[in-house]
Phi, psi and omega in degrees: 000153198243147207294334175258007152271327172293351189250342139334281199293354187272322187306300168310297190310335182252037198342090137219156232221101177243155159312177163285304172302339140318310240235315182265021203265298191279325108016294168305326186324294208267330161298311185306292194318274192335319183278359180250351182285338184309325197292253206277347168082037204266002203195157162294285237269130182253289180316133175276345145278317176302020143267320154343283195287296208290332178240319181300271199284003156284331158302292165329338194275324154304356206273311185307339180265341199263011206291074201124007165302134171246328179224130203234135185239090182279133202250159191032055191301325237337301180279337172123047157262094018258352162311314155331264146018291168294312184299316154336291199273022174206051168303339162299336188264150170239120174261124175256145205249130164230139178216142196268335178305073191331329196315296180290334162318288177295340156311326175287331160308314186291343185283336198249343163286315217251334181268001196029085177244102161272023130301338189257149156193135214257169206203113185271100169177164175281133218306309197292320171257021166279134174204092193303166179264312181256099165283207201224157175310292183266167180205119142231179208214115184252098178059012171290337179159177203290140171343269227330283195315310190280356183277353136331303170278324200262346193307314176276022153261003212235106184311130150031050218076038170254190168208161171262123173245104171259132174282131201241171136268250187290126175320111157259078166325323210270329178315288187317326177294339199273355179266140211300148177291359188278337181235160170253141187261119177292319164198178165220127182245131171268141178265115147320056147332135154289126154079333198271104191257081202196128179272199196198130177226147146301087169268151165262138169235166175203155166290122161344000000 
């Protein structure tokens, strides 16, 4: 199967109804990971189909909750997971990848040049010492750290009526319990992955 038929077709099961250009945006996406990963180590994951299941549509699994964000803020991004991604399927908003690595910073540039995402914009620094002009609607976290911690760093990021989201595996009962009191958890939604035999949950954490 061929990487743009596998990201079609993961795309249907999870009916979302993207352009062609969209749709070869995120393909270039994952080809760039692979050819800078021989390198640079940016992903565990080597095969570009199993980035298809592990990183697209596992990113992708988030567009539906994000639904009216106009400005979206990805923490630890490091290859631009789930931002990339988010920034394809939702151009009207503008996402920004902050990440502390240069390594992966610059990658995110060449990424951001070579798919021309005038929407993105990357940000080298650490979550806990960024200190934005503007914050953000949405603030999510794909495997960036334990619930607690990031809502601990990221918290003076997240605009008004906002919310912090983290992308989870297995209901982290034990995450939840640890987040600081100053916040609430709103809700945990289980996610669907295509092909992906892993569960997968949604937290919403708000401010108290």
């Amino acid at each position: 199967m061929s990487l743009a038929v596998a990201i079609a077709d993961g795309l249907a099961a999870m009916a979302i109804d993207l352009p062609a250009a969209a749709r070869a945006r995120l393909e270039q996406h994952l080809q760039l990971i692979a050819k800078w990963n021989r390198v640079h180590n940016l992903t565990a994951v080597r095969e570009t189909e199993q980035m298809v299941i592990l990183h697209l549509l596992d990113s992708l699994s988030v567009l539906p909750h994000l639904e009216g964000a106009r400005t979206v803020l990805d923490v630890g991004t490091g290859p631009g997971l789930p931002g990339i991604p988010i920034a394809i399927a939702m151009p009207d908003s503008h996402v920004t990848l902050l990440d502390s690595s240069h390594k992966k910073c610059t990658f995110l540039q060449q990424a951001k040049t070579e798919l021309g995402l005038a929407n993105v914009e990357v940000v080298c620094d650490r979550v806990e010492n960024w200190k934005p002009r503007e914050k953000f609607e949405a603030v999510v976290s794909r495997a960036f750290s334990d619930l607690g911690d990031f809502v601990a760093q990221a918290q003076h990021l997240v605009a008004p009526g906002g919310r912090l989201i983290a992308m989870k595996g297995v209901y982290p009962f034990d995450e939840i319990a640890r987040v600081p009191v100053t916040h609430r958890v709103a809700k945990v939604l289980e996610l669907h992955v295509p092909r992906l035999d892993a569960k997968r949950h949604l937290v919403f954490v708000e401010a108290a």
